[in-house]
C-alpha positions in Angstrom: -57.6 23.4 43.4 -58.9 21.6 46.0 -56.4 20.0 49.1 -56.5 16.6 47.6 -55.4 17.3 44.6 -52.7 19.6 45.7 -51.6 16.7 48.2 -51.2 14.2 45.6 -49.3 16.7 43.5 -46.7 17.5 46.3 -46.3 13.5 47.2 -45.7 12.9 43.9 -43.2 15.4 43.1 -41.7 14.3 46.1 -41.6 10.5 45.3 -40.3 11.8 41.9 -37.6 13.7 43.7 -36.8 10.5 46.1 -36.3 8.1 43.4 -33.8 10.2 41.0 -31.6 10.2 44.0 -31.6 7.2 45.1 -31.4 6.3 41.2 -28.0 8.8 41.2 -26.7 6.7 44.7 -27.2 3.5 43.1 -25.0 4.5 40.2 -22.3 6.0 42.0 -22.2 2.4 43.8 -22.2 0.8 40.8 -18.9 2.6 39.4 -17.1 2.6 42.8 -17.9 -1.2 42.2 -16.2 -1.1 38.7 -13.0 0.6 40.0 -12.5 -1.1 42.6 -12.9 -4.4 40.6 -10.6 -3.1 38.2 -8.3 -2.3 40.9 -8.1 -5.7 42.5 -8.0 -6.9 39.3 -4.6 -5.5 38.8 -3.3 -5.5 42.4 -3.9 -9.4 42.4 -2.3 -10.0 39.1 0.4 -7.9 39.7 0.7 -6.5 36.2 1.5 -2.8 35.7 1.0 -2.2 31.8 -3.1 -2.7 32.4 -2.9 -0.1 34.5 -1.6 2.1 32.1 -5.2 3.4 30.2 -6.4 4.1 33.5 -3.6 6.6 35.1 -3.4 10.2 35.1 -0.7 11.8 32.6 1.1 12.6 36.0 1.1 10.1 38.9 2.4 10.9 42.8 4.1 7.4 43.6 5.0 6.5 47.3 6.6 3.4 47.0 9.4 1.8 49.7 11.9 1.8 46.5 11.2 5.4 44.9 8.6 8.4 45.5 7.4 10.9 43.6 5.6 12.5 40.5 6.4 10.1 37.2 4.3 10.4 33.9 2.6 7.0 33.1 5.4 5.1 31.1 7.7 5.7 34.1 4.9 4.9 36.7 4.2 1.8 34.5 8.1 0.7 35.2 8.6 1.6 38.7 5.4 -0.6 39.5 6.5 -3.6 37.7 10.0 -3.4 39.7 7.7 -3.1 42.8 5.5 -6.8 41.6 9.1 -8.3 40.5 10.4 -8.0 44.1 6.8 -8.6 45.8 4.6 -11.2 43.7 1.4 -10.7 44.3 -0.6 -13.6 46.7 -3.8 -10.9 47.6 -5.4 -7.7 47.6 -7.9 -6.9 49.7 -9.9 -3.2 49.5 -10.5 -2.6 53.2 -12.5 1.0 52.8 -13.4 3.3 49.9 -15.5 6.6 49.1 -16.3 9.1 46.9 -16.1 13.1 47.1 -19.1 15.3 45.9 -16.8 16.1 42.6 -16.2 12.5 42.0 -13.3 12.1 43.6 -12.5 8.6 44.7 -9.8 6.5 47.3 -9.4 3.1 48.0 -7.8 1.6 50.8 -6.5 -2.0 50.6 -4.1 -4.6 51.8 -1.2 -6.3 49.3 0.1 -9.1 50.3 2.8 -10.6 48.8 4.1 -14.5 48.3 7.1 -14.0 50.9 4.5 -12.6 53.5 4.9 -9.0 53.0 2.1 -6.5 53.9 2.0 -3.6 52.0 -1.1 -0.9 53.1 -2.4 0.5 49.6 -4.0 3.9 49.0 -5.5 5.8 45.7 -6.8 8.0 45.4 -8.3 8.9 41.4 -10.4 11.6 40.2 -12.8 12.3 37.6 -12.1 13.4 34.2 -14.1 14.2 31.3 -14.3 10.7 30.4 -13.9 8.4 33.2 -11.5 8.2 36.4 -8.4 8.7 36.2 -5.6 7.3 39.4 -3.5 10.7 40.4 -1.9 8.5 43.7 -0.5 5.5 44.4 0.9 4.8 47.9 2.4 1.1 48.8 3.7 1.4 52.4 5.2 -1.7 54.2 
């Protein structure tokens, strides 16, 4: 083989190589785009039962009324006592990323009619399917 053609070969395996990964990059952008749409979605509409398809069987709550692990029905209920006392006005996702297994966390400002400012985390990870919201932290 002569160097030309070996050259050409080896830039474009390499251009090949470039453009799957930024192909993979752009997709992970395009999902953290989906949660967190779907996540201020429900933080600005303040209602718990849409939530429900997208929580882990077994959710870690941190909440100024009640913390702890609650299965989804429960988790459902405890967040629509939380929107009851503090209607929603905004949500705002100040930061997010993404962990090399999928992993994901918001984190994002609630802000409720009276006023009140609530700093929101959560963090969700990957299932077989799709991800899946593990943590939920509203802290005054």
């Amino acid at each position: 083989m002569n160097l030309v053609h070996t050259l050409g070969v080896r830039f474009f395996l390499l251009f090949l190589l470039f453009g799957l990964a930024l192909g993979a990059t752009a997709q992970s952008k395009s999902q953290e785009i989906d949660k967190s749409s779907m996540l201020i979605k429900f933080f600005e509409k303040g209602d718990a039962e849409e939530l429900l398809p997208y929580l882990a069987p077994l959710v870690e709550l941190d909440l100024p009324s009640k913390t702890g692990v609650f299965g989804q029905k429960q988790c459902v209920l405890i967040l629509q006592e939380f929107f009851k006392e503090h209607l929603p006005k905004t949500f705002t996702i100040i930061h997010s990323g993404e962990s090399e297994d999928q992993s994901s966390f918001f984190i994002g400002q609630y802000l409720s009619l009276a006023g009140k400012e609530f700093r929101v985390s959560i963090f969700l990870h990957q299932s077989k399917k799709n991800s899946l919201i593990q943590e939920i932290g509203l802290v005054p």
